[in-house]
C-alpha positions in Angstrom: 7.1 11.2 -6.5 5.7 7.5 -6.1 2.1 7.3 -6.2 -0.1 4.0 -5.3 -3.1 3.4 -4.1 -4.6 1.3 -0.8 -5.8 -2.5 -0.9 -9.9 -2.3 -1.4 -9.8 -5.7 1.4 -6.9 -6.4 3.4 -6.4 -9.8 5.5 -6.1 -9.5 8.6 -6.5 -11.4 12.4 -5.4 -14.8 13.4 -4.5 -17.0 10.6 -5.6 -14.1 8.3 -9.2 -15.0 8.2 -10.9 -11.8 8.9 -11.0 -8.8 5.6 -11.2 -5.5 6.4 -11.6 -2.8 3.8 -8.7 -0.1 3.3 -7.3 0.6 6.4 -7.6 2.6 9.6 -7.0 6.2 8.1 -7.8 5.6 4.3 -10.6 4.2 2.4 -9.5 1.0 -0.4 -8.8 2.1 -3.5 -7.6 5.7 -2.2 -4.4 7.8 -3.9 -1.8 8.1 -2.0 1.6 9.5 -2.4 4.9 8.0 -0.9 7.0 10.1 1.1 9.8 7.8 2.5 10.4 4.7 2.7 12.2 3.0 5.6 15.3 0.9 3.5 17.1 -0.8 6.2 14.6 -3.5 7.6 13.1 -4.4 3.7 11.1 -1.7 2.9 8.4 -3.2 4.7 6.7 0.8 6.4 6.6 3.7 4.5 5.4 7.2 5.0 2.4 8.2 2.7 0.4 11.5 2.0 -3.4 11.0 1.8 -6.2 12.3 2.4 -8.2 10.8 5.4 -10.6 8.6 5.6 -13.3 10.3 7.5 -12.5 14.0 7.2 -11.1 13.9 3.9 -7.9 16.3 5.4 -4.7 15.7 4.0 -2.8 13.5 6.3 0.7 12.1 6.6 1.3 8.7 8.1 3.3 5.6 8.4 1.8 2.6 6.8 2.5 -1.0 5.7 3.7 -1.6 2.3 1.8 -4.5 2.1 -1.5 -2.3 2.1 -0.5 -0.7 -0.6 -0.3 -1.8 -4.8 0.3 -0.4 -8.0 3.1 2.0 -7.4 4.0 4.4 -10.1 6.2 7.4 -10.9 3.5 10.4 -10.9 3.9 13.9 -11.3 2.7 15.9 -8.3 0.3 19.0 -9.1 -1.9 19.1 -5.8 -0.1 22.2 -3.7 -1.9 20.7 -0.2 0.5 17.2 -0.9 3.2 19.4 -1.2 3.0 21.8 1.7 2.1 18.5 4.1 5.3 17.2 2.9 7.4 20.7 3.9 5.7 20.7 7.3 6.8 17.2 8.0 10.3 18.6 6.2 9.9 15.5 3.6 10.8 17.9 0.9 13.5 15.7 -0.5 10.5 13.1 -1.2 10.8 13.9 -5.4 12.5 11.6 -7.1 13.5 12.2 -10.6 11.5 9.9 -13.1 14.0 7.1 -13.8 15.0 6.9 -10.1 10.9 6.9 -8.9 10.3 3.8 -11.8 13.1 2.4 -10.0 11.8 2.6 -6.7 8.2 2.0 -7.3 8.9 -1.5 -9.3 11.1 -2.4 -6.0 8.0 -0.9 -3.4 5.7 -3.3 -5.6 8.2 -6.4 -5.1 8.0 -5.8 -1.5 4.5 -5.3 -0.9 3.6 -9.1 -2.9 5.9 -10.3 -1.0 5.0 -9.6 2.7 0.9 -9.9 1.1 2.0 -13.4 0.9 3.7 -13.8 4.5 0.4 -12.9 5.6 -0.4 -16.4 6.9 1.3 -18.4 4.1 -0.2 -21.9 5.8 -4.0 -20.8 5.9 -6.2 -21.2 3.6 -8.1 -18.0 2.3 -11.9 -17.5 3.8 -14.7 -18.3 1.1 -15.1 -15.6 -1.5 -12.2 -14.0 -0.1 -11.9 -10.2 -1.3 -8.1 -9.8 -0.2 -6.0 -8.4 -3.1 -4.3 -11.2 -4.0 -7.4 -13.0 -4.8 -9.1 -10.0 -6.6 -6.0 -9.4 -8.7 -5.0 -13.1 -9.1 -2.0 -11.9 -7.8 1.0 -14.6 -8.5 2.2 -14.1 -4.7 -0.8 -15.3 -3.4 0.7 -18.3 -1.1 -2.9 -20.4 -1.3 -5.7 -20.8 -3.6 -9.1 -19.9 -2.3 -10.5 -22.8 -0.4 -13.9 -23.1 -2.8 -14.3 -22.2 -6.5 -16.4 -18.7 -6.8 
C-alpha cells in the first residue's frame, strides 16, 4: 500500500492566513495509509486509514491530498488497517511495489501542487509553520513575509 503521513500545520481561512495543526480527525505528523484515490478530478481527495485523533480508533476517511506529504510504498503488517479496509470492501487497496512507487511519486506531485493553490497571491503569516515553509518546499507560491 501507499503510506504518508499528515501536514504538522496546515494553512487554512481567508487568504490562508490562519495554521491549524493536522487536521480535524488526525494529529500532524500521524501515519496514514492510502486506500483510494479519486483519479478523475486530479487526484485532489483520497481515502486514508488512520488512527483518530482523539480516541486513537482506527478510522477510515476521505481527506485532502494536500494535507498529506511524503508518500511511499510500505508494506502493511498491522491486521486492524487491514480488516478496516475489508469492512469498507477497499480490499483491492494493495498495490504491487513498482505500481505503489508509481502512484505515491504522482500523490506527492499533486499534493505540492494544490499546497501552492492554497492562496498563491498572499503572503505567508510571520513565522509561518505551514509545510511548505518548514520543508522549504519548492511549490511554495511566496516567501515568508519576514526573515526568521
Amino acid at each position: 500500500m501507499i503510506a504518508a503521513n499528515v501536514v504538522a500545520w496546515r494553512r487554512c481561512g481567508t487568504g490562508g492566513q490562519e495554521l491549524r495543526p493536522g487536521t480535524k480527525c488526525f494529529k500532524g505528523g500521524a501515519k496514514v495509509y492510502v486506500a483510494g484515490a479519486y483519479w478523475g478530478p486530479g487526484g485532489d481527495r483520497v481515502a486514508v486509514v488512520g488512527r483518530e485523533r482523539h480516541t486513537g480508533r482506527w478510522i477510515v476517511i476521505d481527506t485532502a491530498t494536500r494535507h498529506l506529504h511524503s508518500f511511499r510504498p510500505k508494506l502493511v503488517h498491522t491486521p486492524r488497517v487491514l480488516e478496516r479496509l475489508r469492512e469498507t470492501r477497499r480490499h483491492g487497496a494493495g498495490l504491487g511495489a513498482d505500481r505503489a512507487a508509481e502512484a505515491s511519486a504522482v500523490l506527492e506531485r499533486y499534493a505540492r501542487q494544490y499546497r501552492a493553490e492554497i492562496a498563491p497571491s498572499r503572503p505567508h503569516p510571520d513565522r509561518c509553520l505551514c509545510h511548505a515553509c518548514l520543508t522549504g518546499e519548492s511549490g511554495s507560491p511566496v516567501a515568508p513575509s519576514s526573515s526568521w
